[in-house]
C-alpha positions in Angstrom: 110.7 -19.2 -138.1 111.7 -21.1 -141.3 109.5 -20.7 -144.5 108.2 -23.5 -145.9 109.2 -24.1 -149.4 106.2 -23.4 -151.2 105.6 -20.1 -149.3 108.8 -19.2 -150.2 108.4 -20.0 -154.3 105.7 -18.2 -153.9 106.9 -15.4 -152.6 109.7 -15.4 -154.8 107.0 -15.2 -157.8 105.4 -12.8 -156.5 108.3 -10.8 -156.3 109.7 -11.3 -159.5 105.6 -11.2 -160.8 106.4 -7.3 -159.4 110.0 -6.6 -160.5 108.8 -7.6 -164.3 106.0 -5.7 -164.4 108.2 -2.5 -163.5 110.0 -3.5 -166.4 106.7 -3.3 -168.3 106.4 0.1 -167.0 109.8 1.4 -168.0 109.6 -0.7 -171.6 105.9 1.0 -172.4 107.3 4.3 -172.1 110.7 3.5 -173.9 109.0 1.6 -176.8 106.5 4.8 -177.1 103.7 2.5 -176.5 101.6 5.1 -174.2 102.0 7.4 -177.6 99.0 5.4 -179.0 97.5 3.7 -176.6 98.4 6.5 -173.4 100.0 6.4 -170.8 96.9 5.1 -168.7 96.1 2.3 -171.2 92.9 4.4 -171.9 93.4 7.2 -173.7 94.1 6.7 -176.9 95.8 8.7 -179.7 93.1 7.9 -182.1 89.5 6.7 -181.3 89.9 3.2 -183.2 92.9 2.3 -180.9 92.1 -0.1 -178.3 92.1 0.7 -175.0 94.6 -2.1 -173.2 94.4 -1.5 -169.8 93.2 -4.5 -167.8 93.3 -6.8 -170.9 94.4 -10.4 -170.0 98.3 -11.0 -169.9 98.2 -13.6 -172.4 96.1 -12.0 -174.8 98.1 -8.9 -175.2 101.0 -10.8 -175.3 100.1 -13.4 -178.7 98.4 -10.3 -180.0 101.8 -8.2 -179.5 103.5 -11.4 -181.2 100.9 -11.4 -183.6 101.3 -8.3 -185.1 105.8 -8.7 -184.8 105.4 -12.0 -186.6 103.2 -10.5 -189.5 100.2 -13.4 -188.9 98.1 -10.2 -187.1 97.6 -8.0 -190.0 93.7 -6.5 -189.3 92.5 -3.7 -188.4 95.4 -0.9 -187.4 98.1 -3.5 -186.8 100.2 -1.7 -189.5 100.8 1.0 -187.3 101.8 -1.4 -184.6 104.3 -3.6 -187.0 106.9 -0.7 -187.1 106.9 -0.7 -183.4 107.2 -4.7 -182.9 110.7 -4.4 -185.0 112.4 -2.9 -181.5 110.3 -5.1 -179.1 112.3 -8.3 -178.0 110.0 -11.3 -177.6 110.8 -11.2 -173.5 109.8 -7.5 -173.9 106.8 -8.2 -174.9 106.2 -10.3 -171.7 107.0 -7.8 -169.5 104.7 -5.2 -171.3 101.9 -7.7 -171.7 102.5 -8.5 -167.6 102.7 -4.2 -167.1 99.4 -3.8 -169.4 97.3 -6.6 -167.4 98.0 -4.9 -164.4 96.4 -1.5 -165.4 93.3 -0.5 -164.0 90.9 -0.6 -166.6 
């Protein structure tokens, strides 16, 4: 039995949808984001770090971008803009797409 071609796109997204957010996994531990934010998303080095886990994909991501592009300078973002300088802009995806999925 043939799929039909919209099954199989989606499929296909939902595959890659999976393979990127294992990236996320393996680029939050490399870029040491669990240091601050744990390695749940919940646990927090410090009690005025946010807790990201669950957060929407898109918001993590432009605040991730944010912060790397120096327009998000609030709050603790300066400990986050040292960080941003070894994050690629697709990395960011893939963490943002990793962070989303987290159970809150």
């Amino acid at each position: 039995m043939k799929l039909l071609p919209v099954v199989a796109a989606l499929a296909a997204s939902v595959a890659c949808g999976s393979a990127l957010a294992a990236d996320g996994a393996k680029l939050y531990a490399e870029k040491t984001c669990h240091a601050c934010h744990g390695k749940d998303g919940k646990k927090t080095l410090m009690p005025d770090y946010p807790k990201i886990a669950g957060q929407n994909v898109k918001y993590i991501e432009k605040q991730m971008l944010d912060i790397k592009n120096g327009v998000r300078t609030n709050g603790n973002s300066a400990a986050m803009k040292g960080v941003m300088v070894i994050v690629s802009d697709e990395e960011i995806k893939d963490i943002a797409l990793f962070v989303s999925k987290m159970k809150p």
